[in-house]
Structure formats: structure tokens, C-alpha cells
N, C-alpha and C positions, 0 to 999 in steps of 0.2 A: 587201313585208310578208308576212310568214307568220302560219300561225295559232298558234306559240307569241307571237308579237307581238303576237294579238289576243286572246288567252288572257290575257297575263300584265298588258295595258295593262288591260283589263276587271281583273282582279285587283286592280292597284294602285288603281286608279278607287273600284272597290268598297270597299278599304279606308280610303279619305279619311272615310269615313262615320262609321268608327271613331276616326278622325285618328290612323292609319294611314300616316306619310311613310319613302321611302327615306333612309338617314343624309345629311347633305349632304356626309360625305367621299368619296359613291360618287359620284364626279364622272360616270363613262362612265354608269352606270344613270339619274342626271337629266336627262344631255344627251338618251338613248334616249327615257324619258319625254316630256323639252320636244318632241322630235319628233314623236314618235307620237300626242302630244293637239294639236298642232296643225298635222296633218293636216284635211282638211275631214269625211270621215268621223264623225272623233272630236268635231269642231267640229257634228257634226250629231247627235250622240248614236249614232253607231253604232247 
């Protein structure tokens, strides 16, 4: 994990607020997502 990783998950996160989603034709950007929030970190609020 890098900190554009935790830069840009915190980003996406942030923007659900707005309901803010990546398109669902970004297959590779969801798959990154589904990862990075179910990480334990992310599962723990970062």
C-alpha cells in the first residue's frame, strides 16, 4: 500500500458522502477499491 493508495481510497470514501461512485465500466478502479476497503485498516476506519 502506498500513500497515493491511502490518499485516493480516503478520496473515494469521502466522496460516497456526496454519492460520489467510480462508473461501473472501471472494472480495474472497483476491483482496487473492493480491495483497499476490505483491508482491515479500512474495516477499522483508518
Amino acid at each position: 500500500v502506498t500513500i497515493a493508495d491511502v490518499v485516493t481510497v480516503t478520496g473515494v470514501d469521502f466522496g460516497r458522502m456526496i454519492d460520489f461512485r467510480p462508473d461501473a465500466e472501471l472494472v480495474h478502479v472497483n476491483r482496487w477499491l473492493d480491495a483497499m476497503l476490505a483491508r482491515p485498516a479500512a474495516k477499522a476506519g483508518m
